[in-house]
C-alpha positions as CSV (number, residue, x, y, z in Angstrom):
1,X,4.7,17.0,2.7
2,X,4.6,17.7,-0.9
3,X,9.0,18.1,-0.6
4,X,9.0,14.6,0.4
5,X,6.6,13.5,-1.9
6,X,4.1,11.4,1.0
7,X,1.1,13.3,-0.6
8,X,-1.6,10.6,1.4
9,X,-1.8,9.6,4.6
10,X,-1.7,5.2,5.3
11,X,-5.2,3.9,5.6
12,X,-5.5,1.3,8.4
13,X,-7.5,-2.2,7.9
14,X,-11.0,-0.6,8.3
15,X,-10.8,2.0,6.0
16,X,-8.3,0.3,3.3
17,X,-9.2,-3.5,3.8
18,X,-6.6,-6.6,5.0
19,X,-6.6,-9.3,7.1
20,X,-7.3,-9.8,10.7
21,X,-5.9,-13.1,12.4
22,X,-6.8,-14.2,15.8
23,X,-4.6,-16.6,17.6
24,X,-5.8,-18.4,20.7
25,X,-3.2,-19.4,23.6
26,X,-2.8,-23.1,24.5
27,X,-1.4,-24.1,27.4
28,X,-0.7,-27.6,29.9
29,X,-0.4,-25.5,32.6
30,X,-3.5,-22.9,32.6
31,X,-1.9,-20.6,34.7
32,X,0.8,-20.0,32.0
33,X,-2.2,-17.8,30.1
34,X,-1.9,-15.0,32.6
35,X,-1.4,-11.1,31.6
36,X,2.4,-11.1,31.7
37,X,2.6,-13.9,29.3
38,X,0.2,-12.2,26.9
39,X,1.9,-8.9,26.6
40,X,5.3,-10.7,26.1
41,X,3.9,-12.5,23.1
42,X,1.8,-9.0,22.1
43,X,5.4,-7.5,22.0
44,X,7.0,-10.7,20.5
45,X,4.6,-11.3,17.5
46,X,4.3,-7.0,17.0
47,X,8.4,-7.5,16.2
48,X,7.9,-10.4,14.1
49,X,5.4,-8.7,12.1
50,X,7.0,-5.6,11.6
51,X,10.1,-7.6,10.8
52,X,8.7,-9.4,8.1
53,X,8.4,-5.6,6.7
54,X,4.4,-5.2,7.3
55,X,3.9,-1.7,7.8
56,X,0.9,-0.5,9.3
57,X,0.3,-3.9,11.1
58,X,-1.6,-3.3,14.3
59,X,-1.4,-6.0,17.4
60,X,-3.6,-6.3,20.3
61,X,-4.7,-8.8,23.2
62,X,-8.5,-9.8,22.9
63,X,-9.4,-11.0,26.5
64,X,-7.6,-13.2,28.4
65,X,-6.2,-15.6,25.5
66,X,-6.4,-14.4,22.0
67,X,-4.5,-12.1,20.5
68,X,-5.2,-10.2,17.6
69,X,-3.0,-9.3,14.4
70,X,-4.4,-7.2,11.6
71,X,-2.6,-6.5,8.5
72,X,-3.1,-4.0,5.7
73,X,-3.7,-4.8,2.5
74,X,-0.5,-5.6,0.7
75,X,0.8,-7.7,3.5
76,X,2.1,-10.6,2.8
77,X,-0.9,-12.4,5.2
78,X,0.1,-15.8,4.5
79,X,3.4,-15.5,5.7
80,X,2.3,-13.5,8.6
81,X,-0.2,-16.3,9.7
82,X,2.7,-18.9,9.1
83,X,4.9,-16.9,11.5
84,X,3.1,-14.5,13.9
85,X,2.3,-17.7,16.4
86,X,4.7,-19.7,15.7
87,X,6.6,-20.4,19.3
88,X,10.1,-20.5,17.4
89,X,12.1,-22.4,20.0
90,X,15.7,-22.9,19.3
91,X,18.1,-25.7,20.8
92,X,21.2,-27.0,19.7
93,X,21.4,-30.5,20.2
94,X,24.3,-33.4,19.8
95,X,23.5,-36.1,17.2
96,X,23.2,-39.7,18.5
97,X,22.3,-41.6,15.9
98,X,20.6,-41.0,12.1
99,X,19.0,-42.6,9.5
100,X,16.8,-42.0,6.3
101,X,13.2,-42.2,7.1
102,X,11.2,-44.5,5.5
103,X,13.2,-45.9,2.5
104,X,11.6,-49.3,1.3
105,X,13.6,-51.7,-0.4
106,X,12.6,-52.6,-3.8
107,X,10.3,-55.7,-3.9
108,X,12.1,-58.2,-5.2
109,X,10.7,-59.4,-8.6
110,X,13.0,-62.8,-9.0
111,X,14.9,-65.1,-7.0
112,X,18.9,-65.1,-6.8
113,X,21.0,-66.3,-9.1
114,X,22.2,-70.3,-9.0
115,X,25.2,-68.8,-6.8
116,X,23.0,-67.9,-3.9
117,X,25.2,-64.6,-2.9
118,X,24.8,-61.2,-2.9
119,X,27.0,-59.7,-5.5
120,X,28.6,-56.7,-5.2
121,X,26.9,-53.2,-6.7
122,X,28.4,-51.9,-10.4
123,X,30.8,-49.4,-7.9
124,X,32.2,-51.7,-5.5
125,X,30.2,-50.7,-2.6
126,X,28.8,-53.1,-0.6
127,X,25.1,-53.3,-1.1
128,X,22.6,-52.2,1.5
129,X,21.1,-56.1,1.9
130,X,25.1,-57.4,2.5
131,X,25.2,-55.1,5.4
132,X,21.9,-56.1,7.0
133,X,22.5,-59.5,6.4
134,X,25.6,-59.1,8.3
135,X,24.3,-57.0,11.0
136,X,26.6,-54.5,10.8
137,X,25.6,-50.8,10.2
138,X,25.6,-48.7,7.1
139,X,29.4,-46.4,6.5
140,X,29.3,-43.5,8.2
141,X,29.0,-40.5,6.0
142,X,31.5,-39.1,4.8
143,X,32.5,-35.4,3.7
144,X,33.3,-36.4,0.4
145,X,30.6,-37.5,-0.5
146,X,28.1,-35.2,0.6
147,X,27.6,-31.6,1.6
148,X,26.9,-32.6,5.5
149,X,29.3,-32.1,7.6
150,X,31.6,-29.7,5.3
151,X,32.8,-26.6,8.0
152,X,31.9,-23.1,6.8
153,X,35.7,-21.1,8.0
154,X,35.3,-20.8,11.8
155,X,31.6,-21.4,11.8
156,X,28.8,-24.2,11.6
157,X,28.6,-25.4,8.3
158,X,24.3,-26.4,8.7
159,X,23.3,-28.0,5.2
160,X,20.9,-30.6,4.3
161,X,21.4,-33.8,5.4
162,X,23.8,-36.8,3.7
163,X,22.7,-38.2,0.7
164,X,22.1,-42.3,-0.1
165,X,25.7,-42.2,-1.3
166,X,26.7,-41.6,2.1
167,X,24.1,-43.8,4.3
168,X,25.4,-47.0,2.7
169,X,23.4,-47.3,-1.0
170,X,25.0,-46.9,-3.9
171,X,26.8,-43.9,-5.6
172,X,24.2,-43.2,-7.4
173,X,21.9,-42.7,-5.0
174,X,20.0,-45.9,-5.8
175,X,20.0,-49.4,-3.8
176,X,22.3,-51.6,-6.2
177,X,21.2,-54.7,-7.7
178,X,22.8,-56.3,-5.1
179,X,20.4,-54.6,-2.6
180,X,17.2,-55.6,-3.6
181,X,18.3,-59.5,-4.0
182,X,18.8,-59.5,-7.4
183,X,22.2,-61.7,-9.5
184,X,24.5,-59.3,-10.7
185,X,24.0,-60.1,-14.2
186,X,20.2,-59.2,-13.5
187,X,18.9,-61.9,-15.3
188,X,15.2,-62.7,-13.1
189,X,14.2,-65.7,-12.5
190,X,10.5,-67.0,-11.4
191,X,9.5,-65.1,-7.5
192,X,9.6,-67.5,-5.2
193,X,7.6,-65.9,-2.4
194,X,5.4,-62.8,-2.4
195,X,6.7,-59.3,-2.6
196,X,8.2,-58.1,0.7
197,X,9.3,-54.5,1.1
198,X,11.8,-54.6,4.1
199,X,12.2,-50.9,6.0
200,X,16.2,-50.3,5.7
201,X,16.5,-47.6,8.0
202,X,17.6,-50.1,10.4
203,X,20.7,-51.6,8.1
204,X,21.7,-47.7,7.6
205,X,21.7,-46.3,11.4
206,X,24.3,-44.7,11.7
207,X,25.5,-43.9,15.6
208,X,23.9,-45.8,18.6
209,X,20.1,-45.1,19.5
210,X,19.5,-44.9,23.8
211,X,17.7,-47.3,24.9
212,X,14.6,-45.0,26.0
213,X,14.2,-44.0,22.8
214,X,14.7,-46.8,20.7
215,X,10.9,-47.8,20.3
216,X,10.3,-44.3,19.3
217,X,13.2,-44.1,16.7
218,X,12.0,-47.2,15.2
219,X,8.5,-45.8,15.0
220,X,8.9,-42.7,13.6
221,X,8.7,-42.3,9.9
222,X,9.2,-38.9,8.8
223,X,7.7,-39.5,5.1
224,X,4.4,-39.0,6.8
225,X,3.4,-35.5,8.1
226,X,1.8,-35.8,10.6
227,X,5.2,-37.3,12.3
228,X,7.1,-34.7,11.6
229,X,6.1,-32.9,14.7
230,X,7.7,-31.8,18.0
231,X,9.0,-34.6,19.9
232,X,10.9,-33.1,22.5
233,X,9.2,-33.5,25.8
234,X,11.7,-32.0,27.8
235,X,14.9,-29.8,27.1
236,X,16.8,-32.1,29.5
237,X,16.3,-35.2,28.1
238,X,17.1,-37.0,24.6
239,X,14.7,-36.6,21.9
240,X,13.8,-37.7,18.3
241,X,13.4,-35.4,15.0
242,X,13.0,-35.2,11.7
243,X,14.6,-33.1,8.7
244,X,13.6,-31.3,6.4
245,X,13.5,-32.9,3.2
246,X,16.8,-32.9,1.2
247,X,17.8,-32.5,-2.5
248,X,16.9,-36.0,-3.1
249,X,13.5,-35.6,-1.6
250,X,14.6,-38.2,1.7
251,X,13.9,-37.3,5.1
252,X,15.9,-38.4,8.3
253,X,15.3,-39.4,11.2
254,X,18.0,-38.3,14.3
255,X,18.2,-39.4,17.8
256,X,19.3,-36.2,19.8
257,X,20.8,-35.7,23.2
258,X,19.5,-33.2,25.7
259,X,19.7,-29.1,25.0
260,X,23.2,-28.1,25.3
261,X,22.9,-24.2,23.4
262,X,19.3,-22.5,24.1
263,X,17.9,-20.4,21.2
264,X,17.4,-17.4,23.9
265,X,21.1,-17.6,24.3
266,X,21.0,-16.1,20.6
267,X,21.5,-11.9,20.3
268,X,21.4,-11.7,17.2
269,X,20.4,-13.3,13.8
270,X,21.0,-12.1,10.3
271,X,19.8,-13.2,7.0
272,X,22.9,-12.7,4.6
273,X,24.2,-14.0,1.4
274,X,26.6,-17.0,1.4
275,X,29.1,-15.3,-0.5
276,X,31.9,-19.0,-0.2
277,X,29.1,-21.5,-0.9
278,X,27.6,-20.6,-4.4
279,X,26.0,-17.2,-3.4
280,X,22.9,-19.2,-1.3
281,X,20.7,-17.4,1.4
282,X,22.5,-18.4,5.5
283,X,21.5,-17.1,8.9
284,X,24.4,-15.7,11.2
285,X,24.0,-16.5,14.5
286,X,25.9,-14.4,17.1
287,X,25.1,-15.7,21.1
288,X,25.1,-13.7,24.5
289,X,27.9,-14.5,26.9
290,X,26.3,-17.4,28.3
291,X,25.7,-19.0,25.1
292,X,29.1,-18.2,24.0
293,X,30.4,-20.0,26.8
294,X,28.0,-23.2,26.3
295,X,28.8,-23.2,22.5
296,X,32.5,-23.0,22.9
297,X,32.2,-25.7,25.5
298,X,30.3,-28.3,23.4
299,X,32.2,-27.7,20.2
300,X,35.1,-28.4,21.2
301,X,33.7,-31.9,23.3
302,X,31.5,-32.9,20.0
303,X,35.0,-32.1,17.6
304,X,36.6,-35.2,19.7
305,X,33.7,-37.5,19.0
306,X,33.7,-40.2,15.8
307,X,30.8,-39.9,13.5
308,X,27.9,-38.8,13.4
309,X,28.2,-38.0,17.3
310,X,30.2,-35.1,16.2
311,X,27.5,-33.3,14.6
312,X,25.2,-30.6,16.1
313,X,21.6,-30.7,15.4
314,X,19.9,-26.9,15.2
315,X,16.5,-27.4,16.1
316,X,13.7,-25.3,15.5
317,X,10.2,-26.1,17.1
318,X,11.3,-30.1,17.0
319,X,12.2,-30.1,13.4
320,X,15.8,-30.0,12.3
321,X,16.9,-27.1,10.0
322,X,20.6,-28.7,10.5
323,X,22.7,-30.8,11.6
324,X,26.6,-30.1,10.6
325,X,29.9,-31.6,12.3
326,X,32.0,-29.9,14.3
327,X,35.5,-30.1,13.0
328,X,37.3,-27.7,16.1
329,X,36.3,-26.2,18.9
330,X,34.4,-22.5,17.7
331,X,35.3,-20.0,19.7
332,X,33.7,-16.3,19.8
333,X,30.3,-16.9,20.2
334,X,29.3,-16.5,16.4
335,X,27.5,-19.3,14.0
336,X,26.2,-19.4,10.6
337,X,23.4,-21.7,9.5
338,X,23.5,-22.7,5.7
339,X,21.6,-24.8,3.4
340,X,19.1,-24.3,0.6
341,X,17.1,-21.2,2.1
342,X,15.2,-19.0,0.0
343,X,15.7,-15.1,1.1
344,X,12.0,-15.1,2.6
345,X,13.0,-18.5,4.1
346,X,16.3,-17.0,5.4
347,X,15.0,-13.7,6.4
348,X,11.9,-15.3,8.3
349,X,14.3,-17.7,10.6
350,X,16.4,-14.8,11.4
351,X,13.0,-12.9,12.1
352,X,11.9,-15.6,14.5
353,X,15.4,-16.2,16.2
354,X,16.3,-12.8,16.4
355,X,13.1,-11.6,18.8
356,X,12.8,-14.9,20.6
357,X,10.6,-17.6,21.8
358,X,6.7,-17.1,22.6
359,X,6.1,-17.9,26.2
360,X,3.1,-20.3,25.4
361,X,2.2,-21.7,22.4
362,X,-0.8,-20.1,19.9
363,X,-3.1,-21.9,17.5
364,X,-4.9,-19.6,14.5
365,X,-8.8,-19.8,15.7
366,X,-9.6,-17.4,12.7
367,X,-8.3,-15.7,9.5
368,X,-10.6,-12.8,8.5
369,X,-10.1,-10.4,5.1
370,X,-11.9,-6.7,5.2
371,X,-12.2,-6.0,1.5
372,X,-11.0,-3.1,0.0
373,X,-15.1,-2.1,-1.3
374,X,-16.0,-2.2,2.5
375,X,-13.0,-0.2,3.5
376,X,-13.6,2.2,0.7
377,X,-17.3,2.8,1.9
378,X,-16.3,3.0,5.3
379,X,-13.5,6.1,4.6
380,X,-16.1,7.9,2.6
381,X,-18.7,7.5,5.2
382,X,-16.0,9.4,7.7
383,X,-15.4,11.6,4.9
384,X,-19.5,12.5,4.7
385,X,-19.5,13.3,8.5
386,X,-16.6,15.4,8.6
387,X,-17.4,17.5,6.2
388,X,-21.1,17.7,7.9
389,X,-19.7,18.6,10.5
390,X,-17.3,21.8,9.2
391,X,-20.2,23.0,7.3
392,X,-22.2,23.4,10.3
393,X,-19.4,25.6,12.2
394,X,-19.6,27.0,9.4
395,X,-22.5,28.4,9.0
396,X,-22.9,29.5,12.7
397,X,-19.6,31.3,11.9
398,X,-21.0,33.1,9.7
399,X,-24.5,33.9,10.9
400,X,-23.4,34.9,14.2
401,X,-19.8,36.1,14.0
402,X,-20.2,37.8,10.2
403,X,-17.4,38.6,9.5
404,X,-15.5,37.2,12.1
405,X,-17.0,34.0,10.9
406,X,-14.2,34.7,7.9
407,X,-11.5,34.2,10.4
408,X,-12.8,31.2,12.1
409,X,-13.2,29.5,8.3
410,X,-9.8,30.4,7.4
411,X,-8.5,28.9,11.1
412,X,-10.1,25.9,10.6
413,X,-8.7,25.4,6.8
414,X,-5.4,26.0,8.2
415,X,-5.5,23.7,10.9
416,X,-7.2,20.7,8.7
417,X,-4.1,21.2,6.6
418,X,-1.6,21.2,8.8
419,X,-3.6,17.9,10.4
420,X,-3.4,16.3,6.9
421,X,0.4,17.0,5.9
422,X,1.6,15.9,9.4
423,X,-0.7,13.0,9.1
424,X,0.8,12.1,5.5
425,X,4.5,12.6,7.3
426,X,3.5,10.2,10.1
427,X,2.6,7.5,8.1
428,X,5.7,7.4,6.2
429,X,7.7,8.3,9.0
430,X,6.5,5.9,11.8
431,X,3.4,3.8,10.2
432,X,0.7,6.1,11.8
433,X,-2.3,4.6,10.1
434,X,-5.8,6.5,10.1
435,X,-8.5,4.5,10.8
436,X,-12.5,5.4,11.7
437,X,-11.2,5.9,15.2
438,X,-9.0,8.7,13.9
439,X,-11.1,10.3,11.9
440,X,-13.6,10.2,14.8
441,X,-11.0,12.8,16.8
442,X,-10.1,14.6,13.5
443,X,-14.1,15.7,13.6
444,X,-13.8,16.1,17.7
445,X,-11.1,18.4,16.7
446,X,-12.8,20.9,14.8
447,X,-15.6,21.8,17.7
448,X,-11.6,22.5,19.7
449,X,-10.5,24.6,17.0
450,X,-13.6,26.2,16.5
451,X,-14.1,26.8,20.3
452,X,-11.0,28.8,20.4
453,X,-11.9,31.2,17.8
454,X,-14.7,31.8,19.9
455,X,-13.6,32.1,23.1
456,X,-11.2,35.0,21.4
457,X,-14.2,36.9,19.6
458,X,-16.3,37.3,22.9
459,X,-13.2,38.5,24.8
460,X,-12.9,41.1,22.0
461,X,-16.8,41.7,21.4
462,X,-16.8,42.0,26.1
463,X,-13.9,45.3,25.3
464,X,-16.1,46.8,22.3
465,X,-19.2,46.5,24.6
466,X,-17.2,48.5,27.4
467,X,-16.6,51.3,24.8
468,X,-13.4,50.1,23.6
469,X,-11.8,50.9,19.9
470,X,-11.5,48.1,18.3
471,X,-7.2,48.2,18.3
472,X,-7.0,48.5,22.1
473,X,-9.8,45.9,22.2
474,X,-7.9,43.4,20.7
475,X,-4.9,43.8,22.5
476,X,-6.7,44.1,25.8
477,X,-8.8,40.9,25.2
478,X,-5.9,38.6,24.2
479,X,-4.1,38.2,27.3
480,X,-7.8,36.9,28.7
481,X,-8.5,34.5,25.9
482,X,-5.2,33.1,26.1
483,X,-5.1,32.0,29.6
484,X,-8.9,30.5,28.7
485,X,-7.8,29.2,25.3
486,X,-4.6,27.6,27.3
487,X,-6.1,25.8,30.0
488,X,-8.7,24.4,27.9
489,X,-6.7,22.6,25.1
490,X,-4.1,21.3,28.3
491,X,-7.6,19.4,29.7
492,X,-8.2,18.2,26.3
493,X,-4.7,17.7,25.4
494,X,-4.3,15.4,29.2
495,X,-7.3,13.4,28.4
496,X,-5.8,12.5,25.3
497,X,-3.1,11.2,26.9
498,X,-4.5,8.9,29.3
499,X,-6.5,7.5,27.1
500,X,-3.7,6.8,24.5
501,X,-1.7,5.4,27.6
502,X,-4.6,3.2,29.0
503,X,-6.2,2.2,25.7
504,X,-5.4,0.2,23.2
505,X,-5.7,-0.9,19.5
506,X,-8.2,1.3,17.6
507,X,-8.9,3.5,20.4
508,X,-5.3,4.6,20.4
509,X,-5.9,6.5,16.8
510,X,-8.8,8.5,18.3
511,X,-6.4,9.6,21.0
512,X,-3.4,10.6,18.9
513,X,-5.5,12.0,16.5
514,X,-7.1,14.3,19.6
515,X,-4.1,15.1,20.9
516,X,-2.3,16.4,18.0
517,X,-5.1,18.3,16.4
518,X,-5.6,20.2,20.2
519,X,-1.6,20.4,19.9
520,X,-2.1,22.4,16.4
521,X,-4.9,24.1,17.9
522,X,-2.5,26.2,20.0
523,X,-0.2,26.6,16.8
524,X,-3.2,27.9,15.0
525,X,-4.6,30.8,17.5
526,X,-1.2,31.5,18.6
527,X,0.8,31.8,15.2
528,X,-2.6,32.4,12.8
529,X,-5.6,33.5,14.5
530,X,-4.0,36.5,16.9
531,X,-2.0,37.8,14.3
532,X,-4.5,37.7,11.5
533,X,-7.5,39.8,13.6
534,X,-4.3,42.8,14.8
535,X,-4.6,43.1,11.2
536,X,-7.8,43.0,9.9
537,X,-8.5,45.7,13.3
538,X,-6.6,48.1,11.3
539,X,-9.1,48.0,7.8
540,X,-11.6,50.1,8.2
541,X,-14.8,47.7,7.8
542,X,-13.5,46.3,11.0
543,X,-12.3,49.6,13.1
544,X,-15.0,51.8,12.3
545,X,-17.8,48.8,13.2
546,X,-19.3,47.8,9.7
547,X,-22.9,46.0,10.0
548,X,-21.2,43.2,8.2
549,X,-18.2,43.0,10.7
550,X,-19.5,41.2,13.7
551,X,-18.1,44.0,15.8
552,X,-20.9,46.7,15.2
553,X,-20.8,48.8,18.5
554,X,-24.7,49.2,18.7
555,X,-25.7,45.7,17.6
556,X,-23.2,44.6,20.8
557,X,-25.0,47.3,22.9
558,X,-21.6,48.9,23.6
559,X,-21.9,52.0,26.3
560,X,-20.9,55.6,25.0
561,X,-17.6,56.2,26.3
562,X,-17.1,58.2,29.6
563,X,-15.1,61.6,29.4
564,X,-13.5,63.2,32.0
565,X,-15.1,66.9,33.8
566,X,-14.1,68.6,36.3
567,X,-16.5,69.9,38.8
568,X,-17.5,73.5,39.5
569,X,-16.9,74.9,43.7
570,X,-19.7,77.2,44.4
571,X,-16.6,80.0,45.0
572,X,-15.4,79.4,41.1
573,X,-19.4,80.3,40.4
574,X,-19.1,83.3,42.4
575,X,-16.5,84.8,41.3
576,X,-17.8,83.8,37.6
577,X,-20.6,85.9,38.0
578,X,-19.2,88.9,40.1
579,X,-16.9,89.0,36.5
């Protein structure tokens, strides 16, 4: 302990305070929330916690729909309530059709110019109110103009989505004069009519919206939050999303065709540093062989499409993280998606991706903190009761064993420090955290420990009453003791077990903390105790049966010992007295 420096052992939530989040399962079909469902998403969510680097964290079904997920203090617990129920379901979808959500042209403040016409923006570019006057759509994006779209070697090159440059405004990311109706010299003149601010996302689709969804498309305005949710209804038909928001602080909208690559199809995901694209935070996707197959497949049919129906939208629970084109097909199952992550950002997707999909979807019913005062009084309080609870083995040690008693006291310190180092080990080793439940079977323990001592003492004190030295008595009475001592800590040892294998959450530190202190019971008598009393049999105060000993012959009521004589024939008396 002390050679690796873990000098404490890890509090749990109880004793060192944290957070405790409950998540409730939520369900259209109620027979989804059934017991295989739940432990998939206990297993799930325990990965994603301990992924995000939460040591300690402990994870645990709560009747038939809640599941609960402390976390220690130090745990990052908002993150962990961001991400512990989130369902994290990944599809790869084809683009249809895109445009920025929500941009309002300018109102216009004056009327045209005596020419009537739309002049031409400052670049050249024709303005975004030419092109919806002529009912044509905005210029397809191009690579040049924006990050979108660029390829990233062999992989998908996922990035935020096209700036105004590349959606038909001008270069400057601004509608041009021409665009909100005013001359080009921009010299006003009196309004004619009352402000009007017309919705352009229409003039800039880019791509062809389906008919099903082109109510919905029209609808949706992703500036408003509480659009921007899932609006995939089924994996097998087209669907509408939003983006995140991009560098310029516009959202899009994208029309998307049914799931062609399914996130469960992803192995493996890896946060990692963009080391060809300005050292940024990326994901690296690598798929099964059925995903492989499906991605090469739609690659290389999306590379042959015109824009933006070349591009493939990655989308996470609805929302779009990316949506790069596809320049070739990309063979060896392996993809990288880019953009402006943060590391936690990066490193939580990967987390998600990497362990899957929940099987039903989970809602946070209730967030509560256990502070660190209540902990604190909580650990001295099993503190108190322990050390109650040696000094009364203690005492009857010593008023009935003498000393004995010595022995026992030294056992048990022995054994409570083995119990503390190997605790201290655990918790840095695995994330064994003590909780009241452990120190519950910590206290158990020492009635075990001190129960072997004793069953050894009355084997001895049984010899010494039969007339026994006290070196012979020893060795006579361990075999005995041992079988006793054996078969005792195996029960206590088995029902340890079971209820570690049957129980779960808290209970489950009472039962490891039973079962290893009977395990170092066995280590104690064996390697301590037995060895320690063949000694103290050859001092004196102990062989010759001191008072003070505990192994005084006539305070045990020992019989004199029997000596052998051999009996007189009446012929042997004869002859005795003829002589």
């Amino acid at each position: 302990m002390f050679g690796t420096g873990h000098t404490k052992p890890r509090l749990g939530i109880d004793l060192a305070g944290g957070t405790s989040i409950t998540l409730s399962a939520k369900s259209t079909d109620p027979k989804a929330i059934n017991k295989s469902n739940m432990d998939i998403a206990t297993g799930i969510i325990e990965q994603r916690v301990n992924g995000m680097g939460v040591s300690e964290a402990e994870v645990q079904t709560q009747g038939d729909q809640n599941i609960i997920v402390n976390i220690p203090k130090g745990g990052d617990k908002q993150t962990a309530a961001d991400q512990v129920g989130s369902t994290a379901k990944l599809y790869f979808r084809p683009v249809l059709a895109l445009a920025p959500s929500g941009l309002q042209a300018p109102a216009p403040s004056a009327t045209p110019s005596a020419s009537g016409s739309a002049a031409p923006s400052a670049t050249g570019t024709p303005s975004a109110a030419a092109s919806a006057s002529a009912g044509t759509t905005a210029a397809a994006p191009g690579a040049s103009a924006t990050k979108q779209g660029r390829p990233v070697g062999e992989a998908l090159a996922a990035d935020a989505t096209p700036t105004a440059a590349a959606t038909g405004a001008a270069a400057t990311g601004t509608p041009s004069a021409a665009a909100t109706g005013a001359a080009a010299t921009g010299t006003p003149s009196a309004p004619a009519t009352a402000p009007v601010t017309p919705d352009l996302s229409a003039a800039m689709t880019s791509g062809t919206v389906p008919p099903e969804l082109a109510a919905e498309f029209a609808a949706l305005d992703c500036t408003k939050p509480e659009q921007r949710q899932n609006h995939q209804k089924s994996e097998g038909a087209p669907a509408v999303a939003c983006t995140q928001k991009d560098e310029n602080g516009i959202f899009y909208k994208l029309a998307l065709g049914p799931v062609a690559v399914f996130g469960a199809d992803v192995s493996k995901a890896q946060a990692s540093i963009d080391t060809q694209q300005g050292g940024g935070w990326q994901v690296q996707l690598q798929f099964n062989g059925k995903g492989t197959d499906a991605f090469t497949a739609v690659t290389g049919q999306l590379a042959t499409q015109p824009d933006p129906t070349n591009q493939f939208a990655i989308v996470l629970d609805g929302q779009v993280v990316s949506h790069p084109y596809v320049r070739s097909a990309i063979p060896g199952g392996s993809a990288v998606i880019s953009g402006s992550f943060t590391q936690s950002e990066a490193q939580g997707l990967a987390n998600q991706l990497s362990f899957g999909a929940l099987p039903l979807e989970f809602a946070t019913s209730d967030v509560t903190t256990v502070s660190p005062q209540l902990g604190g009084d909580q650990l001295k309080a099993g503190l108190v009761a322990g050390l109650i609870g040696m000094v009364l083995v203690v005492l009857y040690s010593l008023v009935y064993y003498r000393g004995l008693g010595l022995v026992s006291i030294a056992g048990l310190l022995v054994s409570a420090a083995l119990t503390y180092s190997i605790m201290s080990l655990l918790g840095a080793g695995i994330g064994f955290a003590l909780n009241l439940p452990a120190i519950c079977g910590a206290i158990v323990a020492i009635g075990i420990t001190a129960d072997s001592f004793i069953v050894y003492f009355e084997r001895i004190r049984d010899e010494v009453r039969e007339g026994a030295p006290l070196r012979p008595a020893v060795q006579r009475a361990w075999p005995r003791a041992r079988r006793t001592i054996l078969v005792s800590d195996f029960v206590s040892f088995l029902c340890a077990a079971v209820l570690y294998v049957v129980s779960v959450g808290k209970v489950q530190g009472f039962a490891f903390t039973l079962g290893l202190t009977t395990a170092l019971d066995v280590v104690v008598i064996f390697l301590f105790t037995k060895p320690l009393i063949t000694l103290l049999a050859r001092r004196k105060f102990f062989s010759d049966g001191h008072p003070w000993s505990g192994l005084d012959p006539k305070r045990l009521g020992a019989r004199p010992p029997l000596r052998s004589t051999r009996r007189r024939t009446p012929s042997s008396s004869a002859a005795v007295k003829g002589a």
